[in-house]
C-alpha positions in Angstrom: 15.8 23.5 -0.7 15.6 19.5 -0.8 15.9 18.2 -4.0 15.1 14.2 -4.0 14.3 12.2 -6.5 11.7 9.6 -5.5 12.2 5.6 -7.8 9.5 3.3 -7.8 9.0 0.5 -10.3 5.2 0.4 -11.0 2.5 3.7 -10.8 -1.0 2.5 -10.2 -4.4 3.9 -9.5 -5.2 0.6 -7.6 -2.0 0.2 -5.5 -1.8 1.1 -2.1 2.3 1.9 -2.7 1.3 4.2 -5.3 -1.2 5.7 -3.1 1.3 6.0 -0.2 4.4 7.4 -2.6 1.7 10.1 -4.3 0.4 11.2 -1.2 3.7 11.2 0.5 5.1 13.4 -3.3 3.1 16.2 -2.3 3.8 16.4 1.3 7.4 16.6 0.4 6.4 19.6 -2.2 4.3 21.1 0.5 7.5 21.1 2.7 9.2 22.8 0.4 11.3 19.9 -1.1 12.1 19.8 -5.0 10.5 16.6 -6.2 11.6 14.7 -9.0 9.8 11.3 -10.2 11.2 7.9 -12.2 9.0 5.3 -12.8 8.5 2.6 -15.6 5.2 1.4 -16.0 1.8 2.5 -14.7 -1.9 4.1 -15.3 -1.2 7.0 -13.2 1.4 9.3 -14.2 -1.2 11.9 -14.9 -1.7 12.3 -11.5 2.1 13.5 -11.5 1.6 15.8 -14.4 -1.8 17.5 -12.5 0.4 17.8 -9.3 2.9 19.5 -11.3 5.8 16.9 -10.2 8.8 16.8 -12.7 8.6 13.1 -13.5 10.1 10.5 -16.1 8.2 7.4 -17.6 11.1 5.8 -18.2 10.5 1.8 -20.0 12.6 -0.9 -19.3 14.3 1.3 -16.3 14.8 -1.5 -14.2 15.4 -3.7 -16.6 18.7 -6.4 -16.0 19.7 -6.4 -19.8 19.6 -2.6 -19.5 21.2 -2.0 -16.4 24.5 -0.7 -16.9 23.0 2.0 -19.5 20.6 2.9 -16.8 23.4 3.3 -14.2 24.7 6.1 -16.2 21.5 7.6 -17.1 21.0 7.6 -13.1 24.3 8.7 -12.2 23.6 11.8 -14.9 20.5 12.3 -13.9 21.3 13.0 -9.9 24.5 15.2 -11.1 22.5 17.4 -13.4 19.6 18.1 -11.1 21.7 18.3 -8.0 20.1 15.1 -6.3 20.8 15.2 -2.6 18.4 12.4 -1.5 16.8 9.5 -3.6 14.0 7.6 -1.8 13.3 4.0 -3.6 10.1 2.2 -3.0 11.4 -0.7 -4.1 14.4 -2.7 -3.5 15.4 -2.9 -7.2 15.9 0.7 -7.5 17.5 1.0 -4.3 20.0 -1.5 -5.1 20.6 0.7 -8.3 21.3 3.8 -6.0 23.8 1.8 -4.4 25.6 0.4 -7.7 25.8 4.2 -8.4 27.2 5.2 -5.4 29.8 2.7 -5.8 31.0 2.8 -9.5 30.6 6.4 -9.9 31.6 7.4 -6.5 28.5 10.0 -6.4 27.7 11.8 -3.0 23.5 11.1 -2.7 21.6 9.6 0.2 19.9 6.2 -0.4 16.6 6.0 1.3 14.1 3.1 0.8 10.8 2.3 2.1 10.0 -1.4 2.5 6.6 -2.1 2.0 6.2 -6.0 1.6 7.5 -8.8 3.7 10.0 -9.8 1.4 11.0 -13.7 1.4 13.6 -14.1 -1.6 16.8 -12.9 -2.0 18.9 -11.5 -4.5 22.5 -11.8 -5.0 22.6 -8.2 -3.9 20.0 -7.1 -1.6 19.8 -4.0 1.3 22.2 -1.9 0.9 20.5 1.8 1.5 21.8 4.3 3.9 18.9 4.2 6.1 14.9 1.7 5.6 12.0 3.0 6.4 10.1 -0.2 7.6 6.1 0.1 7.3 5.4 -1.4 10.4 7.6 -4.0 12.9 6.5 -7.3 10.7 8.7 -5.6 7.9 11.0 -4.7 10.4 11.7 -7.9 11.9 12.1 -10.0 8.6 14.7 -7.9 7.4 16.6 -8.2 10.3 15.9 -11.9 10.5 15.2 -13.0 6.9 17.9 -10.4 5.6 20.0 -10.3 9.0 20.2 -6.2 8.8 21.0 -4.3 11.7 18.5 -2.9 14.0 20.1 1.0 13.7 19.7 0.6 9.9 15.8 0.6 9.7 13.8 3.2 10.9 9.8 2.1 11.6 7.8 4.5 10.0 4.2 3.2 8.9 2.0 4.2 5.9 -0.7 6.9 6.3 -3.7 8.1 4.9 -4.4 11.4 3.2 -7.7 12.4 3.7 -8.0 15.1 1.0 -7.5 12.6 -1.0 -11.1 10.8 -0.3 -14.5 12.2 -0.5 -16.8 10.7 2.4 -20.2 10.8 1.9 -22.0 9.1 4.7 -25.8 9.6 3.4 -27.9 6.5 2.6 -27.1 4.2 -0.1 -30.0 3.4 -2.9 -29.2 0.0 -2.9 -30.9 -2.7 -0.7 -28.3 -5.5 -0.8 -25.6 -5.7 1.8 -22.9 -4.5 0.1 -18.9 -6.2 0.7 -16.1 -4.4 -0.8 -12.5 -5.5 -1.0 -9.7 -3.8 -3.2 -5.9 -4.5 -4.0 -3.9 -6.6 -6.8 -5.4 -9.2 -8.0 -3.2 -11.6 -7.4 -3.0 -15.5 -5.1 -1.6 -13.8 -1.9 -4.5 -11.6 -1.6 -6.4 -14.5 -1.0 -9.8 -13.2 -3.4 -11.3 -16.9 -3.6 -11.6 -17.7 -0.4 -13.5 -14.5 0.1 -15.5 -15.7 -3.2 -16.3 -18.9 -1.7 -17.2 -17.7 1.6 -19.7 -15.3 0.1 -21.2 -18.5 -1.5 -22.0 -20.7 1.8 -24.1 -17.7 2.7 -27.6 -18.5 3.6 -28.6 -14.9 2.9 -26.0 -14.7 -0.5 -28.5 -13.6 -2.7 -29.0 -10.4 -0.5 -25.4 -9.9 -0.3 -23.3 -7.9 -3.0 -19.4 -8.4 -3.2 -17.6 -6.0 -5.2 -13.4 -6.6 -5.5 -12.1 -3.6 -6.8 -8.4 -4.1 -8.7 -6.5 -5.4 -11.2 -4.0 -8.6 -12.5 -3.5 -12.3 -13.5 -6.4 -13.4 -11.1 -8.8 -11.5 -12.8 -10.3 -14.3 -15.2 -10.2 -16.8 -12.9 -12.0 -14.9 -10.1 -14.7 -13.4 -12.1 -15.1 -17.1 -13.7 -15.3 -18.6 -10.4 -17.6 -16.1 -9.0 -20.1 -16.7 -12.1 -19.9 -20.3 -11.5 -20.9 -19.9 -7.7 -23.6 -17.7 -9.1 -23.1 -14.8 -6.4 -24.2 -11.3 -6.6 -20.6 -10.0 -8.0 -18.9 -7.0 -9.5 -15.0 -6.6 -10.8 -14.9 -3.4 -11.8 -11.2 -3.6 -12.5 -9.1 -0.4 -11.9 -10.8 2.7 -10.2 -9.2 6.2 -10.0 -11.1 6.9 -6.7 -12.2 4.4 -4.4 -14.3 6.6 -2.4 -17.0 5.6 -4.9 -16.7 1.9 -3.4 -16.2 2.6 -0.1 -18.8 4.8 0.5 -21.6 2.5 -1.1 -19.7 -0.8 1.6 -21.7 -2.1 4.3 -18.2 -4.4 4.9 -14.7 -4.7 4.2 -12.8 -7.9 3.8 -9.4 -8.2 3.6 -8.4 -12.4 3.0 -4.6 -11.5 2.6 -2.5 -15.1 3.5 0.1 -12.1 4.4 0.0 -8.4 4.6 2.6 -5.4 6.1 -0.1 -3.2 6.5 -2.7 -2.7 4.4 -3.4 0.7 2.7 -7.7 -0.5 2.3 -7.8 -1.3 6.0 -6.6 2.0 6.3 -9.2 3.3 4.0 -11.6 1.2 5.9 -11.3 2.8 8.7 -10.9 6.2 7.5 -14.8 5.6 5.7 -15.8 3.9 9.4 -16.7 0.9 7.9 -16.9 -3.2 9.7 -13.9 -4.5 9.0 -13.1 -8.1 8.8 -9.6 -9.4 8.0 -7.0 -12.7 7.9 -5.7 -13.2 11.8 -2.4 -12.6 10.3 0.4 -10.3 11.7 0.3 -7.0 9.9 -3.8 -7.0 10.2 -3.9 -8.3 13.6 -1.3 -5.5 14.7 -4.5 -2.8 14.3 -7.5 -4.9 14.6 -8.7 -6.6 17.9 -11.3 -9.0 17.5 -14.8 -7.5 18.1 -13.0 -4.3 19.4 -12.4 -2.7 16.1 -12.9 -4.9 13.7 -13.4 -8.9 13.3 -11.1 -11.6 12.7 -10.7 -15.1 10.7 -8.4 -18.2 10.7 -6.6 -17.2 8.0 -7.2 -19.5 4.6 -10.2 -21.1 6.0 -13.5 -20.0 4.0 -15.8 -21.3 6.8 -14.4 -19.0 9.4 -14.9 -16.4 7.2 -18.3 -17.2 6.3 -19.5 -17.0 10.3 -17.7 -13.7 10.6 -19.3 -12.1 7.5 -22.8 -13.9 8.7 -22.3 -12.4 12.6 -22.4 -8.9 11.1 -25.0 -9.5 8.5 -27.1 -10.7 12.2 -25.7 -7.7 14.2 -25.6 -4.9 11.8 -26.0 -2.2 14.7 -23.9 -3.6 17.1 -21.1 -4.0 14.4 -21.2 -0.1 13.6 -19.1 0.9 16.4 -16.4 -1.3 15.5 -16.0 0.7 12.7 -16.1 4.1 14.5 -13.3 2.4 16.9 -11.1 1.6 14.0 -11.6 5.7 12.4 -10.2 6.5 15.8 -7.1 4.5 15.4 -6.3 5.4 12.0 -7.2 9.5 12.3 -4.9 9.5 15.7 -1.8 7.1 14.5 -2.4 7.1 10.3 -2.9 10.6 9.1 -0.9 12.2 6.7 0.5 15.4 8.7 2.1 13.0 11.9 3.8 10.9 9.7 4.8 12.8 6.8 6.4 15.2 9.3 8.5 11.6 10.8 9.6 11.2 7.2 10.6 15.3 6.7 12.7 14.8 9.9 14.3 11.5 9.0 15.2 13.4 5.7 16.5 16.3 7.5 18.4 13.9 9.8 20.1 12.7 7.1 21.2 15.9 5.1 22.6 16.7 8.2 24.6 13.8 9.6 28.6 14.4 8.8 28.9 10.9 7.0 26.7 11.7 4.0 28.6 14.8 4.0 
């Protein structure tokens, strides 16, 4: 048996990462791996505890003042449970890992996934035995931005797990054209320009616009939205979004930058419109009027005549949505990539170097 030791910084209900890295826990269990779980902060350890994951909430883990006493507590940690693989989701703890590996001289493989397209540097930076980059945007700015070698990163993207969803596809009860979007509330995700664009609408007081997250933006977007006097809900965190997504009529994802986006995913899973920023990492999956629609990224007037073609074409729109539920079920799901991620694992255990 496995036993690895997954590091993540934050635990969310309302973060695709957390999503990914809980789905992706029990697919490791399922194959017979011993899980262990460190994390600092969160509202969703107690999905941990119902899975029955041995896990640590552990505060001020990846803390800079605390770092050399969390060094040892790591190093301890992996020799007392017999560690043989530690996959960060984050380059913090990964970077950790590697300060083990060095001082302590401990034998454990250092994997990391690299969600975001990360622009700053640290003074120390990649250092894992093997990335796992979500899709080739991530891919390429670490070999560019962080000029690391192409045999070092593996491309494996995110997935969805479907069991962890409940579709319901009847009629909704209410009449107003419902648009949902979801993730951290935060200036990259681009929320006001979606709040905006929802306001030039001719037909705005039909239209509903639920965002469905959390952080700093929160305030200031439901202020702005009250201002504009739109139809609006900000529901804050949500332990399942299936509630959400199976009430949308659309999707919007206004991201000035994305790696690939766990609600588009969702999106497409639900076989919902879909209209997103014309930005690599969205544009990778959806074709324009293929499978989904398109927008100049930052510009609310774009978006507005998007959002406005399928409130006009409502029929014709559906099978853009059906399209993108073919894409994700056939290269997204849960058992063809977890199985990529089991391999790589395998691969690894097995090389004579990490011997």
């Amino acid at each position: 048996m496995i036993n690895i030791l997954i590091l993540t910084t934050d635990f969310n209900y309302c973060c695709g990462r957390s999503n990914h890295i809980y789905s992706l826990i029990k697919y490791y269990k399922r194959n017979n791996f011993n899980v262990h779980f460190i994390g600092n902060r969160g509202d969703a350890f107690e999905r941990l505890h119902k899975a029955g994951i041995i896990y640590l909430q552990k505060k001020y883990f990846f803390s800079k003042p605390l770092i050399f006493k969390n060094l040892f507590f790591l190093k301890n940690y992996v020799k007392n449970n017999k560690i043989d693989i530690i996959h960060s989701h984050h380059r913090v703890p990964a970077i950790m890992v590697w300060l083990v590996k060095k001082i302590y001289r401990i034998n454990v493989i250092n994997l990391q996934t690299e969600h975001s397209i990360l622009k700053k540097k640290y003074f120390l930076n990649y250092h894992s035995d093997k990335i796992i980059a979500v899709n080739d945007v991530v891919k390429e700015n670490l070999k560019i931005k962080f000029g690391l070698n192409d045999n070092l990163i593996v491309k494996i993207p995110n997935f969805i797990d479907i069991e962890e969803y409940n579709i319901n596809n009847k009629n909704k009860a209410n009449d107003k054209f419902t648009i949902l979007a979801a993730g951290r509330l935060v200036k990259e995700k681009n929320f006001e320009l979606l709040i905006r664009a929802v306001s030039f609408l001719i037909e705005k007081n039909n239209v509903k616009l639920i965002i469905v997250g959390e952080g700093k933006e929160y305030k200031r977007l439901k202020e702005l939205a009250e201002k504009l006097e739109i139809n609006f809900e900000l529901p804050g965190v949500t332990k399942d979004i299936s509630t959400f997504l199976n009430i949308a009529d659309l999707c919007v994802l206004p991201s000035k930058k994305e790696s690939l986006s766990t609600f588009m995913l969702e999106a497409g899973l639900f076989k919902k419109v879909f209209i997103g920023s014309d930005i690599k990492g969205i544009n990778d999956i959806i074709e324009n009027r293929e499978n989904g629609l398109l927008f100049k990224v930052n510009s609310s007037e774009d978006l507005k005549q998007k959002i406005d073609y399928v409130l006009k074409n409502r029929k014709q729109c559906v099978i853009y949505g059906h399209n993108l539920y073919k894409i994700v079920i056939e290269n997204y799901n849960l058992d063809t990539i977890g199985l990529e991620i089991i391999e790589l694992c395998k691969k690894l255990i097995n090389d004579p170097k990490n011997q």
